[in-house]
Each structure stands twice: as C-alpha cells, then as structure tokens.
C-alpha atoms as an extended CHARMM CRD file, in Angstrom:
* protein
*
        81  EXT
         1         1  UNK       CA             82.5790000000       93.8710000000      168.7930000000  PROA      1               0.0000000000
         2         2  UNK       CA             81.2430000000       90.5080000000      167.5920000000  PROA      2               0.0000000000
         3         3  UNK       CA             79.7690000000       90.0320000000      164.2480000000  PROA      3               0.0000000000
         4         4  UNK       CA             76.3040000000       87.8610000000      164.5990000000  PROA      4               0.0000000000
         5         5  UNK       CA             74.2900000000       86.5150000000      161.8690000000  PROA      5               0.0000000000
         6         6  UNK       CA             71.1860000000       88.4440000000      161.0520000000  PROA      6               0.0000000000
         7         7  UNK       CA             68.5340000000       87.0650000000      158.6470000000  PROA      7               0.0000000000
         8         8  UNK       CA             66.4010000000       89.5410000000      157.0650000000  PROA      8               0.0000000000
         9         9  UNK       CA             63.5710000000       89.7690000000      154.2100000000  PROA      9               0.0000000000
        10        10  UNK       CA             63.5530000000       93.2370000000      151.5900000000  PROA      10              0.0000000000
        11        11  UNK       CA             61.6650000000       92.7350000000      148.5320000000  PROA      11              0.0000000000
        12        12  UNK       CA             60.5340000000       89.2010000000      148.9490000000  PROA      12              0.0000000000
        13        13  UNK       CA             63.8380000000       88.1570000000      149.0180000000  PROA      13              0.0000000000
        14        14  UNK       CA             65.9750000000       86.5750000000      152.3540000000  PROA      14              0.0000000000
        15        15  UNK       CA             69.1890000000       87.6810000000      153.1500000000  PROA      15              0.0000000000
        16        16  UNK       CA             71.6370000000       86.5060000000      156.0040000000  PROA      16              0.0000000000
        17        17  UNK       CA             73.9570000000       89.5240000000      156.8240000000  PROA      17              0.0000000000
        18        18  UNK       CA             77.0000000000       89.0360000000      159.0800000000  PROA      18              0.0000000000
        19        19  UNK       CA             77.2510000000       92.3680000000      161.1760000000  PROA      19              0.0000000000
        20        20  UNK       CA             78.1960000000       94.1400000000      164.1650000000  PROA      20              0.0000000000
        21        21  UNK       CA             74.9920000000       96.1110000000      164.2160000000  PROA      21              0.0000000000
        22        22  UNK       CA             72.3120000000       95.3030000000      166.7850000000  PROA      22              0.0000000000
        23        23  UNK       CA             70.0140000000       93.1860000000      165.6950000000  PROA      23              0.0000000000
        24        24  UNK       CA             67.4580000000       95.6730000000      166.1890000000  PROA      24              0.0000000000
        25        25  UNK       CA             69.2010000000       98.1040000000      164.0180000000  PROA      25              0.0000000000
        26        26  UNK       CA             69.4260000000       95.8130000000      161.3720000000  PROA      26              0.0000000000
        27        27  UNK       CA             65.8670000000       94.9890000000      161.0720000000  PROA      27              0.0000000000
        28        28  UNK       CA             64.7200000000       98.7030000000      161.0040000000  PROA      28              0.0000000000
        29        29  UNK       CA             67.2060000000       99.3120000000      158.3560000000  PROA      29              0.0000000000
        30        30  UNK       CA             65.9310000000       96.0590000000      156.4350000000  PROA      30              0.0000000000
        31        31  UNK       CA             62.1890000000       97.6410000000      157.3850000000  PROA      31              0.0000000000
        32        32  UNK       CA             63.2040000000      100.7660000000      155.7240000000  PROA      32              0.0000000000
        33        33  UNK       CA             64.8750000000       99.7240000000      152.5860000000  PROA      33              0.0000000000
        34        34  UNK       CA             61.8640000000       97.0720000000      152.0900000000  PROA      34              0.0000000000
        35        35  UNK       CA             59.2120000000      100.1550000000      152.4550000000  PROA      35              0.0000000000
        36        36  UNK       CA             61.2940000000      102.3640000000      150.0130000000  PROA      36              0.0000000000
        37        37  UNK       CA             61.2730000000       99.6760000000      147.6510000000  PROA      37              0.0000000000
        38        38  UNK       CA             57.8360000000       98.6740000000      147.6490000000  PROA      38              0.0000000000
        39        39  UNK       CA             56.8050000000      102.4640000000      147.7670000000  PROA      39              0.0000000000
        40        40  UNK       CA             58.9860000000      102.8510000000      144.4750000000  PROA      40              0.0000000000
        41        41  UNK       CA             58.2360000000       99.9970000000      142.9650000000  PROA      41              0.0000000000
        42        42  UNK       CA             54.4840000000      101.0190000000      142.9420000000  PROA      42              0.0000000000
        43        43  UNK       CA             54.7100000000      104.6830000000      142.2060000000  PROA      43              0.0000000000
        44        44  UNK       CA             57.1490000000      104.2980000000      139.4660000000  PROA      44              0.0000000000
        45        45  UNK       CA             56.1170000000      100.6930000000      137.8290000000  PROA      45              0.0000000000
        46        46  UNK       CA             59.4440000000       99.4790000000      138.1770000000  PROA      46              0.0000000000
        47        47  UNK       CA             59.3370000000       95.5640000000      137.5620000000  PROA      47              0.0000000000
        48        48  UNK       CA             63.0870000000       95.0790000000      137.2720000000  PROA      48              0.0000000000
        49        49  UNK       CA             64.7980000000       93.9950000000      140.8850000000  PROA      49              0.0000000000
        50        50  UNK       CA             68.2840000000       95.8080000000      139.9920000000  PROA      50              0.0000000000
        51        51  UNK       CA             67.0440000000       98.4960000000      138.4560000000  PROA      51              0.0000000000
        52        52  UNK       CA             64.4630000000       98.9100000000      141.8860000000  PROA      52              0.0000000000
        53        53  UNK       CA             67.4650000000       98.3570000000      143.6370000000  PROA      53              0.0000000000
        54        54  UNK       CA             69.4990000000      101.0390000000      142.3210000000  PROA      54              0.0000000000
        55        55  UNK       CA             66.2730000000      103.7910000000      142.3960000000  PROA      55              0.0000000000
        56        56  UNK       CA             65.5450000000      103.0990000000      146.4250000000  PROA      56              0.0000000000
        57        57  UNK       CA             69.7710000000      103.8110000000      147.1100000000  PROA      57              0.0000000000
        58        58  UNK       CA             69.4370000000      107.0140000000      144.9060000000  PROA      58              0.0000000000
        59        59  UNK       CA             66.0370000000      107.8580000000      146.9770000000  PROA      59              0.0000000000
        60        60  UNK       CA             67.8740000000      107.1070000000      150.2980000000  PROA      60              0.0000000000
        61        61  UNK       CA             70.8620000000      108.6650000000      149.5480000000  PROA      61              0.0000000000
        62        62  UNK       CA             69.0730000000      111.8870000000      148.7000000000  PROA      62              0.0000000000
        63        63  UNK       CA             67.0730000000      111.6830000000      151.3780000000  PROA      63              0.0000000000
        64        64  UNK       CA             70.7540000000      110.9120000000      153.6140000000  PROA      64              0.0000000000
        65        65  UNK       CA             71.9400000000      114.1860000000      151.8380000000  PROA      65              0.0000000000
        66        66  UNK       CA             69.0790000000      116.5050000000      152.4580000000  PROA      66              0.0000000000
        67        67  UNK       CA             69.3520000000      115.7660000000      155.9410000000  PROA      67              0.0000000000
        68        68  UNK       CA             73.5770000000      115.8880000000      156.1170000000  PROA      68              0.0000000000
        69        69  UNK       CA             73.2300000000      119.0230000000      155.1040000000  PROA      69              0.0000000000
        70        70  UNK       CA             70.2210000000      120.2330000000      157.6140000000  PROA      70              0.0000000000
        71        71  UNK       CA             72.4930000000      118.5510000000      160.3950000000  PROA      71              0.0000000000
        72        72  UNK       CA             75.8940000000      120.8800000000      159.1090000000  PROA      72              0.0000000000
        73        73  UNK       CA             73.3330000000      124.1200000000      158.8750000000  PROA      73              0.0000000000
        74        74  UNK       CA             72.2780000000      123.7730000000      162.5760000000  PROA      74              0.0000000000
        75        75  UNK       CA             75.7550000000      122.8370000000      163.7360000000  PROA      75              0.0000000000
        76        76  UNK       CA             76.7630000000      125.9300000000      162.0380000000  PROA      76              0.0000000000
        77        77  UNK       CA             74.2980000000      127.9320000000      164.2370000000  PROA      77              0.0000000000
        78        78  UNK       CA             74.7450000000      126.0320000000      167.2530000000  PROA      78              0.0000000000
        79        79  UNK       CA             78.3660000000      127.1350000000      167.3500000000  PROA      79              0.0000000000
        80        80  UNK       CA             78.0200000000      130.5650000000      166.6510000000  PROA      80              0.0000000000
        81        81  UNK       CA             75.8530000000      131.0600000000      169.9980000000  PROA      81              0.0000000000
C-alpha cells in the first residue's frame, strides 16, 4: 500500500504524518489523542507539552490494555462453546 501525506492538528500543534492508514483513520486517531490530551491537561493541570504527552500514552495504553484483555477473556469463552 501507498504511503500519503496526512496533515493533522493535536494540542494546537500541526503535524504532517506519512502513512498507509486511511485518511479517515488517521484523523480519528489524531481526534482521539487531541481529546485525551485536552481532557488531561485540564483535569490534572498539566502545563508541560512532554510531560502531557507522556500522561495521554500512559492513559491510552491503559485504556488499550483493559480492553486487550476483555477481548482475550471473551475469546476464551467463545472457544470453549
């Protein structure tokens, strides 16, 4: 598949990402990460871009985890019917 160039905006800042992802795709994940940032940025008075950075990946990667392991669990029961 062909990369394309894909400009998006998270945190007030623009960034032009080279990917194979649908354009679509990429702007929901750009919506997402810009939503968790704001969100945390508000909630936890974080003024510091890296250090907001680094608090939305741990928050998405939780959430990512929580839901890896709800995915294995019903697998799990799936293929014991």
């Amino acid at each position: 598949m062909e990369k394309t160039a894909v400009s998006v905006k998270i945190y007030n800042e623009t960034y032009m990402l080279r990917t194979e992802a649908s354009q679509g795709d990429v702007m929901a994940v750009a919506e997402l990460v810009d939503r968790k940032m704001q969100q945390l940025a508000e909630q936890k008075q974080i003024t510091d871009t890296g250090r907001l950075a680094v608090w939305t990946a741990l928050d998405l990667a939780g959430e990512l985890y929580r839901l890896r392991k709800d995915y294995d669990r019903l697998l799990a029961v799936a293929k014991e019917r």
